[in-house]
C-alpha positions in Angstrom: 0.0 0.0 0.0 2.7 2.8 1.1 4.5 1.3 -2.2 2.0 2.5 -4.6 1.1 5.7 -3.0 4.6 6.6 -3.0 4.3 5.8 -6.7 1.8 7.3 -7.7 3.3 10.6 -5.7 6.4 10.3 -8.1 3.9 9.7 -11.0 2.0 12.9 -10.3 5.1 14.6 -10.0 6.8 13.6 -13.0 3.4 14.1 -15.0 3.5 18.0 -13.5 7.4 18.6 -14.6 6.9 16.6 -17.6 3.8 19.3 -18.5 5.8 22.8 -17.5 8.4 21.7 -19.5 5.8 21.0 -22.6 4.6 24.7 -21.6 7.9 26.3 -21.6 8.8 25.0 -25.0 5.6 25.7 -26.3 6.0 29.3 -24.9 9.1 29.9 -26.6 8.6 28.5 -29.7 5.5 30.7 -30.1 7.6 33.4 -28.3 10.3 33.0 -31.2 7.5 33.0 -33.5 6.3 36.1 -32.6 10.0 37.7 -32.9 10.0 36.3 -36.4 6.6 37.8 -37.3 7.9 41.5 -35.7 11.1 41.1 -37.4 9.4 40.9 -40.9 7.1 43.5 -39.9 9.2 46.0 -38.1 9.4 49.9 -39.1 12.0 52.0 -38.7 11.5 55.4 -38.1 12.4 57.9 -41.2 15.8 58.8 -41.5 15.3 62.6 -40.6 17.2 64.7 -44.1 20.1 66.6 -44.4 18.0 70.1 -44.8 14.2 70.5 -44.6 12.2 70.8 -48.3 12.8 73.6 -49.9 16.0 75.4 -51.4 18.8 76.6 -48.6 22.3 76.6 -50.3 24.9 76.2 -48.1 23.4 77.6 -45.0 24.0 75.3 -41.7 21.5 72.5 -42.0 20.7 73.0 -38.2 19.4 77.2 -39.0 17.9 75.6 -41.8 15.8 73.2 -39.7 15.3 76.0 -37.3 13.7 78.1 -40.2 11.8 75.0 -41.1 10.0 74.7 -37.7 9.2 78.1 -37.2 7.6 78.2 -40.4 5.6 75.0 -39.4 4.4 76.7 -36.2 3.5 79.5 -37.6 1.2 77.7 -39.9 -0.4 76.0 -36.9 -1.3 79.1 -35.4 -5.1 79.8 -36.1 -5.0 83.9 -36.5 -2.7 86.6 -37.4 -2.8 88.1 -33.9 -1.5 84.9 -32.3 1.4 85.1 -35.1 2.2 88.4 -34.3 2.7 88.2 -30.9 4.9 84.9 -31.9 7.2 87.4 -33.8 7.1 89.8 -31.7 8.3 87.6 -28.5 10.2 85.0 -30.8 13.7 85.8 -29.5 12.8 87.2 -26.1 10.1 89.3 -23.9 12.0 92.1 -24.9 11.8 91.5 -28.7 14.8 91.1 -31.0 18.2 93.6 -31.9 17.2 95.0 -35.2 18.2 97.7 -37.3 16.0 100.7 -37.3 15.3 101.1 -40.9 14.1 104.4 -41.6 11.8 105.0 -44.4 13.3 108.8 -45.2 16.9 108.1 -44.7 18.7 111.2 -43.9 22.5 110.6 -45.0 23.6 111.0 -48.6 24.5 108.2 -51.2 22.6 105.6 -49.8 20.2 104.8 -52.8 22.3 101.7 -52.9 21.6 100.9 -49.6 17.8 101.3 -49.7 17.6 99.3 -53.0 19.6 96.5 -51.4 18.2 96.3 -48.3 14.3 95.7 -49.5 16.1 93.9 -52.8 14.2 96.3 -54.9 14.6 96.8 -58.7 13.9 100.3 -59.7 12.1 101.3 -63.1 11.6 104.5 -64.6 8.2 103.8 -66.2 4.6 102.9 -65.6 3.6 99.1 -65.8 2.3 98.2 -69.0 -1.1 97.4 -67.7 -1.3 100.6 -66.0 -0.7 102.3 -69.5 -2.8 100.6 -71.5 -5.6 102.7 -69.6 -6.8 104.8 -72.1 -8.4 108.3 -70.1 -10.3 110.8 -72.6 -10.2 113.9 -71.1 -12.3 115.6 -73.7 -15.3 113.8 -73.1 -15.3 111.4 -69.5 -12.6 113.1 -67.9 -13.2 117.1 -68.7 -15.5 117.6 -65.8 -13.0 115.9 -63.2 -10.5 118.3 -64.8 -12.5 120.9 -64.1 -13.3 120.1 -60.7 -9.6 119.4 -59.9 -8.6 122.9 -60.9 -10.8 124.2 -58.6 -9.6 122.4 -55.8 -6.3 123.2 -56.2 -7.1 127.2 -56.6 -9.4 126.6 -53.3 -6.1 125.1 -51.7 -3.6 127.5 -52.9 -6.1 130.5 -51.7 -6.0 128.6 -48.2 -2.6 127.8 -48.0 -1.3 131.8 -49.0 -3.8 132.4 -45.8 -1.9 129.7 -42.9 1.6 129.9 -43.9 2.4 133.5 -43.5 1.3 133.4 -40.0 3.2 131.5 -36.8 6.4 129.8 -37.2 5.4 125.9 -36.9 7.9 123.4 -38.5 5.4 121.0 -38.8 3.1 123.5 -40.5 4.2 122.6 -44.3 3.3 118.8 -43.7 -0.1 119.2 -41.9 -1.2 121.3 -44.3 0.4 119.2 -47.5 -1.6 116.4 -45.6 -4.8 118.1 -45.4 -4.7 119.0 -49.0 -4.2 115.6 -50.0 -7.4 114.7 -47.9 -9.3 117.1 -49.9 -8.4 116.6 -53.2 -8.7 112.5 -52.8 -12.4 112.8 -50.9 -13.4 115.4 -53.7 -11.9 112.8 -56.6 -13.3 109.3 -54.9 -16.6 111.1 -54.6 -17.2 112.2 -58.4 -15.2 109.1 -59.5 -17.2 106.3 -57.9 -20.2 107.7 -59.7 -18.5 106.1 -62.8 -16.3 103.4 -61.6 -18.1 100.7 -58.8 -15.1 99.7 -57.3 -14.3 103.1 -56.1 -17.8 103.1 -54.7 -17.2 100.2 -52.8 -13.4 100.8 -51.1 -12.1 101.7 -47.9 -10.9 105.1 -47.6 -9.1 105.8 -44.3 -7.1 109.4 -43.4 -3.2 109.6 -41.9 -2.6 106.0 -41.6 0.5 104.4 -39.5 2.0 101.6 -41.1 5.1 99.4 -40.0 7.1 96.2 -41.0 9.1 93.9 -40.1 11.6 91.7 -42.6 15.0 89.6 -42.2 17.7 90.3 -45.0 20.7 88.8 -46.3 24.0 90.2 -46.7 24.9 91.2 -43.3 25.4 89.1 -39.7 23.1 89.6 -37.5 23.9 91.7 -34.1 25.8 90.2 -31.8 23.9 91.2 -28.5 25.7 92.0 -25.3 25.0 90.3 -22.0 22.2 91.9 -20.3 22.8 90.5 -16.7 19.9 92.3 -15.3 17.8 91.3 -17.6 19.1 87.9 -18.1 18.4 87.5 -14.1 14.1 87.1 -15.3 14.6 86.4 -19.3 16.7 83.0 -19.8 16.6 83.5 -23.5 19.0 86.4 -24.0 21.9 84.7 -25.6 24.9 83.9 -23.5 28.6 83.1 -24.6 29.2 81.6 -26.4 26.3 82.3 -29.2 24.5 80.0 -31.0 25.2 79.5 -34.5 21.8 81.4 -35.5 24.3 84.8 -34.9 27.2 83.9 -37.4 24.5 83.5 -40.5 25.0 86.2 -43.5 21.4 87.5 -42.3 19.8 90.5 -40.2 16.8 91.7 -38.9 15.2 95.2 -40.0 12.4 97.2 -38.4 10.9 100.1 -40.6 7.4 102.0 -40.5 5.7 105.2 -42.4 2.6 107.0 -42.2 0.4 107.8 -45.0 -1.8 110.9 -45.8 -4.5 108.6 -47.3 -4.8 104.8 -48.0 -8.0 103.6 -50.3 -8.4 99.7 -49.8 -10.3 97.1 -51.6 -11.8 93.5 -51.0 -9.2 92.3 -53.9 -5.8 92.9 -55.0 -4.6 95.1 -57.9 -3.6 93.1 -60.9 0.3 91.8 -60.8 2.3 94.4 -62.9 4.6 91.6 -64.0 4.4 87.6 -64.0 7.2 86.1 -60.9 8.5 84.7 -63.7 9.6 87.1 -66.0 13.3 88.4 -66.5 12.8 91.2 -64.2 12.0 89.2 -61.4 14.2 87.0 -61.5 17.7 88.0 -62.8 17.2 92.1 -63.3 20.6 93.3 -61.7 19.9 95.8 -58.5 22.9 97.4 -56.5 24.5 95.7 -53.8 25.8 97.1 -50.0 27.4 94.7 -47.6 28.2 97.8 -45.5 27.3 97.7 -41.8 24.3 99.4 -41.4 25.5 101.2 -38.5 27.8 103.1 -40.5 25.6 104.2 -42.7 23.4 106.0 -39.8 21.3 103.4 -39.4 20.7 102.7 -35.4 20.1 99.1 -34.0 18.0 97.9 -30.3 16.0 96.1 -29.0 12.1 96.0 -30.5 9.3 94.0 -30.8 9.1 93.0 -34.6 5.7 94.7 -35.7 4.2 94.1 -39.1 1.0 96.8 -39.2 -1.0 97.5 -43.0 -2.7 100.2 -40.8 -6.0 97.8 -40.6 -7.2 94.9 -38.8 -6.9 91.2 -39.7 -11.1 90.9 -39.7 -11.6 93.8 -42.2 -12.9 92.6 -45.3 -10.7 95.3 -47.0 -7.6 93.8 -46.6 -5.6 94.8 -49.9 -4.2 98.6 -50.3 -5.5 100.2 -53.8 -3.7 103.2 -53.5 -1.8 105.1 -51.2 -0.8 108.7 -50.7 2.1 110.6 -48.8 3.1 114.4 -48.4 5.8 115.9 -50.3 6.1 118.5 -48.3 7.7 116.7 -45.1 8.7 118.2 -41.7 11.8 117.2 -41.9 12.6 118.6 -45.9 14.1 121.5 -44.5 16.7 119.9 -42.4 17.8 117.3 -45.7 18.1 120.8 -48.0 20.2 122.5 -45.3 22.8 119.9 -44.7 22.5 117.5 -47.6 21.4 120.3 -50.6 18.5 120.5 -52.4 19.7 116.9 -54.7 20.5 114.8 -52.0 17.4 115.8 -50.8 15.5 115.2 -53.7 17.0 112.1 -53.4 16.1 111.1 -50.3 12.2 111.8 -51.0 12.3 109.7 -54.2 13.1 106.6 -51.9 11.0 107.6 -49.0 8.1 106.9 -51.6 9.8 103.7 -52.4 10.2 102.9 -49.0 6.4 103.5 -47.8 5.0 101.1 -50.5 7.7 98.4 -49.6 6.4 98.9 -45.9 2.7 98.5 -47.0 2.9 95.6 -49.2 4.9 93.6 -46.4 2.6 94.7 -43.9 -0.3 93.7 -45.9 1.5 90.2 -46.6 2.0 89.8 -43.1 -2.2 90.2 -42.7 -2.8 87.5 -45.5 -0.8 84.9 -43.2 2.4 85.1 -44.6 6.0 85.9 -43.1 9.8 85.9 -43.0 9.6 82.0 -42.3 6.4 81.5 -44.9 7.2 82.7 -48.3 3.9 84.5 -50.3 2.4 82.4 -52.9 0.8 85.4 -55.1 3.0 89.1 -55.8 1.3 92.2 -53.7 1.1 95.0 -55.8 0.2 98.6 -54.7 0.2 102.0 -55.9 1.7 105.2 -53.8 1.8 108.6 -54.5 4.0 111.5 -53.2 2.8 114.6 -53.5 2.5 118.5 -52.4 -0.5 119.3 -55.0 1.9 120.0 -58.2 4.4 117.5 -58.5 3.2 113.7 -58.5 6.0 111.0 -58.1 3.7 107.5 -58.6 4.9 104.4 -57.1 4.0 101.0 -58.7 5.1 98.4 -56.0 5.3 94.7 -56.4 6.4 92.4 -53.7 7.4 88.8 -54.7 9.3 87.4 -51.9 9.4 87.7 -48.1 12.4 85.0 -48.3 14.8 88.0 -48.6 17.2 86.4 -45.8 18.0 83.9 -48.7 20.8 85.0 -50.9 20.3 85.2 -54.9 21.5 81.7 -56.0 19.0 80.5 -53.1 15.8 82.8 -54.1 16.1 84.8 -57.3 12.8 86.6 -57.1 13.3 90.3 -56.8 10.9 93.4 -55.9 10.1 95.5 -58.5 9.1 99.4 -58.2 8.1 101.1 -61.6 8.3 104.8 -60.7 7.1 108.1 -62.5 9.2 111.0 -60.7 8.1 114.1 -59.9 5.5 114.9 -62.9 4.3 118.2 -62.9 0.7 118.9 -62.7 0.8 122.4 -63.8 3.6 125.3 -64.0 2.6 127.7 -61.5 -0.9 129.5 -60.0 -0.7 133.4 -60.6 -3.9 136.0 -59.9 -5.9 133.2 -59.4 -5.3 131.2 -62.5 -3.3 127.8 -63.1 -0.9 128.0 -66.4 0.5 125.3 -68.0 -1.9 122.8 -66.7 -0.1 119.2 -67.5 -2.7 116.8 -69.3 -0.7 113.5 -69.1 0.3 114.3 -65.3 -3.2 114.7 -64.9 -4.1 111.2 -67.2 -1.3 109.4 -65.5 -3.1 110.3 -61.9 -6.4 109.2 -63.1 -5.0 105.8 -63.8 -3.9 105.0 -60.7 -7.5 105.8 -59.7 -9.1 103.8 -62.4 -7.0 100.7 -62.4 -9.7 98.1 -61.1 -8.8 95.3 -58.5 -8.9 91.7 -59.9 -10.2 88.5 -58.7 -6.3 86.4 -58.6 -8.5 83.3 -58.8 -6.4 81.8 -55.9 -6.8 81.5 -51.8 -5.7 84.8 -50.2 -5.0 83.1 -47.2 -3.7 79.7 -47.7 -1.8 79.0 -44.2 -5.0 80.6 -42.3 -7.0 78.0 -41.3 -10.9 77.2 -42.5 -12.3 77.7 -39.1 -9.8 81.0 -37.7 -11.8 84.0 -36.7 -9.6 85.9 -39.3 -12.3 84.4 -42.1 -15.1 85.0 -39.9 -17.5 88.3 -41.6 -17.9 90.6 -39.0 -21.4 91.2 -37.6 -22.7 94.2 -39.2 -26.3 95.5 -38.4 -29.2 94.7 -41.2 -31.0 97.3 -40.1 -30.8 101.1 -37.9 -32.1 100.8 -34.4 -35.6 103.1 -34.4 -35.0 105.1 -31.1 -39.0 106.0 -30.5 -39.3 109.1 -28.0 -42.1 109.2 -25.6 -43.6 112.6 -25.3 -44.4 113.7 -21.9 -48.3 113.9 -21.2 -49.5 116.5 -18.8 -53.0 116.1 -17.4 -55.7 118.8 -17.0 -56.0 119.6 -13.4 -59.0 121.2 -13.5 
């Protein structure tokens, strides 16, 4: 009896060691069969590129990537507000060292400078589609001509009353202003009668513009420590700097303010395809000088990019523009640079201004320094003091201007008319030698008709982004209903 027990204690025993082991093996051969399975199915993570899509020359892959990712988070950003504020903080609380660019520069020989800096070919000549506006003046145009006289004479008579009186430097340039104002109400009114998109623009008086852009050709500012700041803001740079400050770039703040700015719901045509010559390979001058020799002052600022409207408005592109000629600071330029350098300096403060507004206006539409545009912004500016007209044709094709020319060959492209006189001079009360193709070449810029581009404006903004949203405007005027007081007989 204790015989077979004990047997059948070893049987049992045997039968349970015999039946792990059977599990074991059967575990790791379905274990190994697994593996195999994973093996044949594995996935390796992408092998991340050398430099992000795009074209970036020989700039350090690891800027490149940088530039890659900010442009991807600005895209994921749901309204221009949120971007701004993203540009304006990007480098610290305190904003970024930039170059103050200024829109009337006040040194001599720097045409080269200006041209370079917002990479800006310079024609002398209308854009074709700009000419090929035929204006009658005998028949459609004669009573706007006559009109216009009148203006001026009604100016003139005003301005001979204000001038002679007290000594205000500013004087000459509120008054220019003001003028402009009434001769651009006075036109918009009788024009729009004739011509539906001038019935339907924006017109808005002594506008503020600013912008913001990144440049080639120059390093960037090396900033100093700032140990009390640094003590609060971790992101001022310490030694030694990142690579991001030995790149052949800089940063540039500018702004302007305009007389008069007339906006649309769509952009002017293009005045020349991205594609032809002129954008592409049209030679414009070159300075690699420090800016800071050239009088240009650097600090610390929060990168701004303002079109002088907000992001909801549903006029969102400029039509035309208009600045005085007669600035408060003329008087200084003539008496230390001379009346040329002067000259000179107003020619590319006009240039200047409508480089400011089509950035800023770019800016609005979703785009940036790190997101290229996908259409050219045209806009027309004109500088004037009531008799000579210099019109601006401005075309922006590129925000990439931190990429150098083998990189991104687009250029700007201004088409300019200088200083076309309107008439010769007013005497007794009269205007003699009244100019007709001044006078034609300014009714163009008034009749040129914005275009549907047949393309999304805003391509990074998002569907849903309160940018797109219409704002709310009342169907209907409030009736206010007032209750008249009733007095009772107390008799």
């Amino acid at each position: 009896m204790a015989t077979s027990t004990t047997r059948s204690r070893l049987f049992n025993l045997f039968d349970k060691i015999r039946y792990r082991r059977f599990i074991s093996r059967s575990n790791q051969s379905s274990a190994l069969q697994k593996a195999e399975e994973q093996d044949n199915e594995s996935h390796y993570p992408p092998i991340k590129p050398k430099y992000p899509p795009g074209e970036w020359g020989e700039m350090d892959r690891g800027i490149a990537w940088t530039w890659h990712e900010e442009g991807e988070k600005w895209k994921s950003m749901a309204s221009v507000e949120e971007r701004l504020s993203f540009l304006a903080t990007k480098d610290s609380k305190y904003g970024s060292k930039v170059w103050k660019y200024n829109s009337i520069q006040t040194n001599t020989g720097l045409s080269d400078y200006q041209q370079d800096k917002t990479k800006t070919v310079l024609i002398n000549d209308a854009p074709e589609v700009i000419n090929n506006i035929d204006i009658d003046i005998e028949n459609e145009f004669k009573d706007i001509k006559t009109i216009l006289q009148d203006k001026l004479l009604e100016e003139q008579e005003y301005l001979v009353q204000h001038l002679g009186k007290m000594y205000d430097p500013k004087k000459p340039e509120a008054l220019n202003t003001k003028l402009i104002k009434s001769l651009v109400f006075d036109l918009v009114a009788v024009l729009s009668t004739k011509y539906e998109h001038l019935f339907e623009l924006q017109l808005d008086p002594e506008v503020e513009i600013a912008a913001y852009w990144d440049r080639y050709g120059v390093p960037p500012i090396k900033p100093w420590r700032n140990y009390e700041k640094s003590k609060t803001d971790y992101s001022i740079p310490t030694w030694p700097l990142p690579k991001k400050f030995f790149q052949n770039y800089s940063k540039y703040q500018s702004q302007s303010k305009l007389s008069c700015q007339l906006r649309t719901s769509n952009p002017l045509p293009e005045f020349l395809p991205q594609d032809d010559v002129k954008c592409t390979s049209e030679p414009y001058p070159e300075c690699r000088l420090w800016p800071n020799v050239l009088g240009t002052p650097s600090g610390w600022v929060q990168p701004k990019c303002d079109p002088g409207y907000v992001p909801q408005d549903p006029y969102q592109f400029v039509n035309l523009s208009f600045v005085p000629r007669n600035l408060s600071y003329l008087p200084y330029l003539e008496k230390n640079l001379g009346a040329e350098n002067a000259a000179e300096s107003l020619k590319y403060f006009g240039m200047n201004t409508a480089f400011i507004s089509t950035v800023a206006q770019a800016y609005n539409q979703g785009f940036s320094t790190f997101v290229d545009i996908t259409y050219p912004f045209t806009t027309q500016t004109i500088m004037t003091d009531g008799r000579l007209f210099s019109i601006y044709s401005y075309q922006l094709n590129t925000l990439h201007l931190w990429k150098g020319d083998e990189v991104n060959p687009l250029r700007n492209i201004c088409f300019l008319q200088d200083s076309l006189p309107l008439y010769d001079v007013i005497e007794n009360g009269q205007i003699k030698g009244f100019n007709d193709d001044t006078f034609k070449a300014l009714m163009r810029c008034f009749v040129l008709k914005p275009v549907d581009r047949g393309c999304d404006l805003r391509p990074t903004i998002p569907q849903d982004s309160p940018d797109r949203m219409e704002p709310e405007i009342p169907k209907y005027v409030e009736e206010i209903i007032i209750e008249k007081e009733v007095i009772y007989d107390e008799s």
